[in-house]
LOTIVEX-23463 format. One line per 10 residues: number of its first residue (from 1); for each residue x, y, z of N, C-alpha, C, O, CB. Coordinates in steps of 0.2 Angstrom, whole numbers, plus 5000, padded with zeros to 4 digits. Each point is the difference from the previous one (the first is absolute). Glycine has a CB too. Example, Ala and Ser with C-alpha at 12.3 -4.5 7.8 and 13.67 -1.06 7.14 Angstrom:
REM residues 2
1	5066 4972 5039 4996 5006 5000 5004 5006 5000 5005 4999 5003 4986 4995 5003 | 5007 5011 4990 5004 5006 5001 4996 5005 5003 5003 5006 5001 5003 4991 4989
***
This chain:
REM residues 118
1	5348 5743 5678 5007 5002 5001 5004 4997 4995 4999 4995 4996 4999 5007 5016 | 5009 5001 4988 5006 4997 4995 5000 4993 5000 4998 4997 4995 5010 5013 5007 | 4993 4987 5003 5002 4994 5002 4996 4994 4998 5003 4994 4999 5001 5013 5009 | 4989 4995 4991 4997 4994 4999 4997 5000 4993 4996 4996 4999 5003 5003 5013 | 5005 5007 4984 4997 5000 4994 5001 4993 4995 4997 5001 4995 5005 5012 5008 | 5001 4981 4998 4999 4994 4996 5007 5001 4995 5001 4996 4995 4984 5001 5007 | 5019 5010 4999 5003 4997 4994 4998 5007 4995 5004 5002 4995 4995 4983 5008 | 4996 5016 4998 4998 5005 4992 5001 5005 5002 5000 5005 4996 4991 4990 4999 | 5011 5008 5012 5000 5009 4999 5009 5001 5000 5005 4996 5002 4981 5008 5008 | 5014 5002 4987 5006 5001 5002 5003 5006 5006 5000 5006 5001 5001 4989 4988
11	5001 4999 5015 5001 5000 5005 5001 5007 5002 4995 5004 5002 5008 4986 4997 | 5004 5011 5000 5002 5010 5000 4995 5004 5000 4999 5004 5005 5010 4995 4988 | 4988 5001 5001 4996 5004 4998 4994 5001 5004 4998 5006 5001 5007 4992 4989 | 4993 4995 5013 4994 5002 5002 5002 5001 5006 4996 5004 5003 4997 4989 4989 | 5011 5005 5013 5002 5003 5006 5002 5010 5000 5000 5004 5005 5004 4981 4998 | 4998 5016 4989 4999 5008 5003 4994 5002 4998 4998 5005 5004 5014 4999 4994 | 4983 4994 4996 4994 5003 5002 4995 4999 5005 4996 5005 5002 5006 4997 4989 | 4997 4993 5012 4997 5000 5005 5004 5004 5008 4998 5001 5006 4997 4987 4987 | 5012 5013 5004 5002 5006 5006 4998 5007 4999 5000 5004 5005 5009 4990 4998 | 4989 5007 4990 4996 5006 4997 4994 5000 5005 4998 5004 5004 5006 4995 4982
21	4992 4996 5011 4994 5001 5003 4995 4997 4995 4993 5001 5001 5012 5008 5006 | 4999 4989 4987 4995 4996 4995 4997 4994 5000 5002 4996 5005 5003 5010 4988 | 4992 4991 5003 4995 4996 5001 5005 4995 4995 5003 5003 4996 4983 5003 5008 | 5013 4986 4997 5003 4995 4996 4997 5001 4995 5004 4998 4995 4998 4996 5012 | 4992 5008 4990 4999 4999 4993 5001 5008 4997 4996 5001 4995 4995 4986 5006 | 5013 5018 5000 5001 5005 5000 5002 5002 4993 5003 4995 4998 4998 5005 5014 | 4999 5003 4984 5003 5003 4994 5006 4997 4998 5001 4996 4995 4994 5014 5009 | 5011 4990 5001 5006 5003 4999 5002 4991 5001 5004 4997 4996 4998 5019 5010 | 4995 4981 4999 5001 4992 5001 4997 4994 4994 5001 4995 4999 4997 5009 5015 | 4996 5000 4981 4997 4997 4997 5006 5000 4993 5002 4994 4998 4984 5009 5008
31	5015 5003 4992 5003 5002 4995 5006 4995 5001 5001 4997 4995 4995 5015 5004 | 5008 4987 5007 5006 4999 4999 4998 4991 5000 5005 4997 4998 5002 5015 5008 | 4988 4984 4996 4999 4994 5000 4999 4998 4993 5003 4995 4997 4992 5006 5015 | 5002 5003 4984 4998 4999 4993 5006 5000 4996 5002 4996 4995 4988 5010 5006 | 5015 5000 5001 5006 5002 4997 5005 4993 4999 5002 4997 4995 4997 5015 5011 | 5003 4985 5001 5003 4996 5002 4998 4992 4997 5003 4995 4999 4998 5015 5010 | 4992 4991 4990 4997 4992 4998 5000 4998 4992 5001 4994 4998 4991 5007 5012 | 5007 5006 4987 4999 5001 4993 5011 4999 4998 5002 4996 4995 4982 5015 5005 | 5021 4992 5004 5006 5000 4998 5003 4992 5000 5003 4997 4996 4997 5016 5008 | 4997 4984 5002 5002 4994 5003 4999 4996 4993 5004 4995 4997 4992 5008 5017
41	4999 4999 4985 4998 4994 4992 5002 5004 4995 4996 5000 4995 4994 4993 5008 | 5016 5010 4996 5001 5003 4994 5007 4998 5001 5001 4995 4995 4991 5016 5004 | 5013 4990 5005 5006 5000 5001 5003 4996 5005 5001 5003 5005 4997 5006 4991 | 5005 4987 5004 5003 4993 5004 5005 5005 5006 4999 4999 5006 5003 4990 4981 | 5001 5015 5009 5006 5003 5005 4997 5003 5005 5002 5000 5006 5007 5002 4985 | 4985 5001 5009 4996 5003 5003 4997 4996 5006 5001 5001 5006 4996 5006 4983 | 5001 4988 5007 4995 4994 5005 5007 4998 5001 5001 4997 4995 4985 4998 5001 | 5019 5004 5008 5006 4996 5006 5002 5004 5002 5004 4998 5004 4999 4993 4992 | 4997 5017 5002 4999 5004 5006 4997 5000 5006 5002 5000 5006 5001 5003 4988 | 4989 5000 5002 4995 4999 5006 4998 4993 5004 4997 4999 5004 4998 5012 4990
51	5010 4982 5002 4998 4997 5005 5007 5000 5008 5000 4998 5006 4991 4996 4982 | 5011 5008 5009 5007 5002 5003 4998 5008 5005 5003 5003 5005 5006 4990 4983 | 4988 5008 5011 4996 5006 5003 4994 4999 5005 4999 5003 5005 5004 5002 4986 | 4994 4988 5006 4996 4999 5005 5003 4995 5008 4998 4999 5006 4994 5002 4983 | 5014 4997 5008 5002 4995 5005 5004 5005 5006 5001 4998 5005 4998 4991 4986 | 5003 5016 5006 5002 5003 5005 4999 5008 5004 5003 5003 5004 5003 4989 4990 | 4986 5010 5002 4995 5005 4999 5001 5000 5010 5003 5003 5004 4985 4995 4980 | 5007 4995 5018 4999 5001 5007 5003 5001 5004 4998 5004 5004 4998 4992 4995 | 5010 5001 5002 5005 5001 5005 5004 5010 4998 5002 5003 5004 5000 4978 4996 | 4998 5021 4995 5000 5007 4999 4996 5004 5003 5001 5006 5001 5002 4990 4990
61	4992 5001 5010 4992 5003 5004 5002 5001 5004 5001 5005 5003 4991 4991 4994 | 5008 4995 5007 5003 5000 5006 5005 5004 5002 5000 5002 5005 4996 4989 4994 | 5008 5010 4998 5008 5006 5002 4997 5007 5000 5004 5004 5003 5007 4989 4990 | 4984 5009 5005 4999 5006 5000 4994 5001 5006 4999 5005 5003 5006 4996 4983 | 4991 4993 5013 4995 5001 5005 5003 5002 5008 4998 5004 5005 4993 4986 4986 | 5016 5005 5009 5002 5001 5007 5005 5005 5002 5002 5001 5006 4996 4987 4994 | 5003 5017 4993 5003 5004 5000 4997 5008 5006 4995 5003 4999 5009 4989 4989 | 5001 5010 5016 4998 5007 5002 4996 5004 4995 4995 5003 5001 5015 4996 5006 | 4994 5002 4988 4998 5006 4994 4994 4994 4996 5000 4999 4994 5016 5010 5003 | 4980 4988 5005 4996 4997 4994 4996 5004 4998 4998 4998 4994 5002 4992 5009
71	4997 5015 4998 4994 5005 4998 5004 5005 4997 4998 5003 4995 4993 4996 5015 | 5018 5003 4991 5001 5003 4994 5003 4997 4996 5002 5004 4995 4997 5003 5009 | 5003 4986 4995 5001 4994 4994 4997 5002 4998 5000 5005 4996 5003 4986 5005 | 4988 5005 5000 4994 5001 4996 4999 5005 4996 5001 5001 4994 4995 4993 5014 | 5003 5010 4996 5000 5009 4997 5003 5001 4994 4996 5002 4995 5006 5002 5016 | 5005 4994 4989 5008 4999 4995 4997 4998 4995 4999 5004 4996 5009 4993 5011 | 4991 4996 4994 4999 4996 4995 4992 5001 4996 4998 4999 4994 5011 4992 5014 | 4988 5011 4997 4992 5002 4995 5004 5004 4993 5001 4997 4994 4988 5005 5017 | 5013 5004 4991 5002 5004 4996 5005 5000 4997 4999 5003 4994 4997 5000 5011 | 5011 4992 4996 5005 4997 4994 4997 4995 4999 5001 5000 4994 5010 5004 5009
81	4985 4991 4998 4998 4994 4995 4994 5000 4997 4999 4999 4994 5008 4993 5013 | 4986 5009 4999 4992 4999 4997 5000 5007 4995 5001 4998 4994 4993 4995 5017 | 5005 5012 4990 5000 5004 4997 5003 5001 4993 4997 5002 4995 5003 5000 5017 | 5004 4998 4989 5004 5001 4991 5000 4994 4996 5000 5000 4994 5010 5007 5010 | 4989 4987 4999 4998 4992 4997 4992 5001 4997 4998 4999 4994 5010 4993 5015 | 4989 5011 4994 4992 5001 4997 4999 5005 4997 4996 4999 4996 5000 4997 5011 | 5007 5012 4993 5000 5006 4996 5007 4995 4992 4999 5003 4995 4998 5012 5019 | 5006 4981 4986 5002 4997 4993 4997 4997 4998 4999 5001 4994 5009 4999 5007 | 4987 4993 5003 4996 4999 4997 4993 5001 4995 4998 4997 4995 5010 4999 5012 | 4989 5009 4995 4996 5005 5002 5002 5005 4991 4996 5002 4997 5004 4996 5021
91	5005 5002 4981 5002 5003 4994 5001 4997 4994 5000 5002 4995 5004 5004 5013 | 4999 4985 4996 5000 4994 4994 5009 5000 5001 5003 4997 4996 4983 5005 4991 | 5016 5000 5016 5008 5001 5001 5001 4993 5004 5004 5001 5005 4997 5014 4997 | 4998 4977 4997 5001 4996 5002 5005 4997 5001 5001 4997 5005 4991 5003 4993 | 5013 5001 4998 5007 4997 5001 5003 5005 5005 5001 4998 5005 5001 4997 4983 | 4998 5011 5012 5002 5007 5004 4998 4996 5007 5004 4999 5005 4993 5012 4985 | 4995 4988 5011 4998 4998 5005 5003 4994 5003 5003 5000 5005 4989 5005 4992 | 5007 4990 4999 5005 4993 5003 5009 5002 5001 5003 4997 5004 4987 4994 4988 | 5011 5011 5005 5011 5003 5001 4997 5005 5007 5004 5000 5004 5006 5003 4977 | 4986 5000 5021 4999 5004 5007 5000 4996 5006 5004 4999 5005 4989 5010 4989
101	5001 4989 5004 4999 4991 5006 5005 4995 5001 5002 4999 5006 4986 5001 4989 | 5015 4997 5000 5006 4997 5001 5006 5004 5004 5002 4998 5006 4994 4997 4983 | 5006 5012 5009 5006 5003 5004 4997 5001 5008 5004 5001 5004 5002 5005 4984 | 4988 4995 5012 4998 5002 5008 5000 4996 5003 5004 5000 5005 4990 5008 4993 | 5004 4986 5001 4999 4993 5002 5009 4996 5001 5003 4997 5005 4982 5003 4986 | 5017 5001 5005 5008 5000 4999 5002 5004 5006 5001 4996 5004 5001 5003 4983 | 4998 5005 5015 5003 5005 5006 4998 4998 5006 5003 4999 5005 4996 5011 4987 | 4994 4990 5008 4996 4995 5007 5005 4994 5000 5005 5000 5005 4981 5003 4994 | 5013 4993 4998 5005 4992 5000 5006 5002 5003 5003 4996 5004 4993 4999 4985 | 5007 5009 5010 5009 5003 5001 4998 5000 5007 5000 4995 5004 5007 5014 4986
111	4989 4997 5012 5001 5002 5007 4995 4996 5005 5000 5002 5005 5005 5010 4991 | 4992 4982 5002 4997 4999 5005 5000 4992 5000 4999 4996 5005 4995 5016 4996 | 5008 4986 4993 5004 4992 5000 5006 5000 4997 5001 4999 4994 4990 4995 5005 | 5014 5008 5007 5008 5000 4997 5002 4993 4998 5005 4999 4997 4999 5012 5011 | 4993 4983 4994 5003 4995 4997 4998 4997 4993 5001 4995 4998 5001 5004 5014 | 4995 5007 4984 4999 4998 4992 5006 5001 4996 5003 5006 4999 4986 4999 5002 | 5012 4989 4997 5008 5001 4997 5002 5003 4993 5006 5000 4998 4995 4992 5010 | 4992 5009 4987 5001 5004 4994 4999 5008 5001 5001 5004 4995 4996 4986 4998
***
């Protein structure tokens, strides 16, 4: 599951495809792990986001896991965040991809940790 991934999955992501119905080492989870690890050591501004993404990835989970509508967050979110993050990268569109991930991830933060103060 998400939870006990140590740190390496992301988080989001991997709670909407396993609501899909995919497997952790699936296509769309592998791609975006590679994406993300190859950027991380490319780009500083990149790496203190996602660590700033991991620290607050769970408790985002958790707000959605305990949400009424969580099956159609997930749903939502497969399709505005996994989806279009893996058809850019998938094309070499990696900045496209990282500015997509950032703003979706930004919008979760708003609405489900209102006490984030940037």
């Amino acid at each position: 599951g998400w939870s006990n991934s140590g740190g390496s999955g992301c988080f989001i992501t991997t709670a909407c495809v396993e609501h899909m119905g995919l497997t952790d080492d699936c296509e769309q989870l592998t791609i975006l792990r590679l994406f993300r690890d190859k950027l991380v050591e490319e780009d500083p501004k990149f790496r203190e986001q996602v660590l700033e993404y991991y620290r607050n990835a769970p408790r985002i989970v958790q707000k959605i896991m305990e949400s009424n509508d969580k099956d159609l967050i997930l749903d939502s979110l497969y399709h505005e965040l996994v989806e279009p993050c893996v058809q850019l990268l998938k094309t070499e569109h990696n900045e496209a991809a990282k500015n997509h991930y950032v703003a979706v991830y930004k919008k979760l933060a708003k609405k489900y940790i209102a006490e984030q103060k940037h």
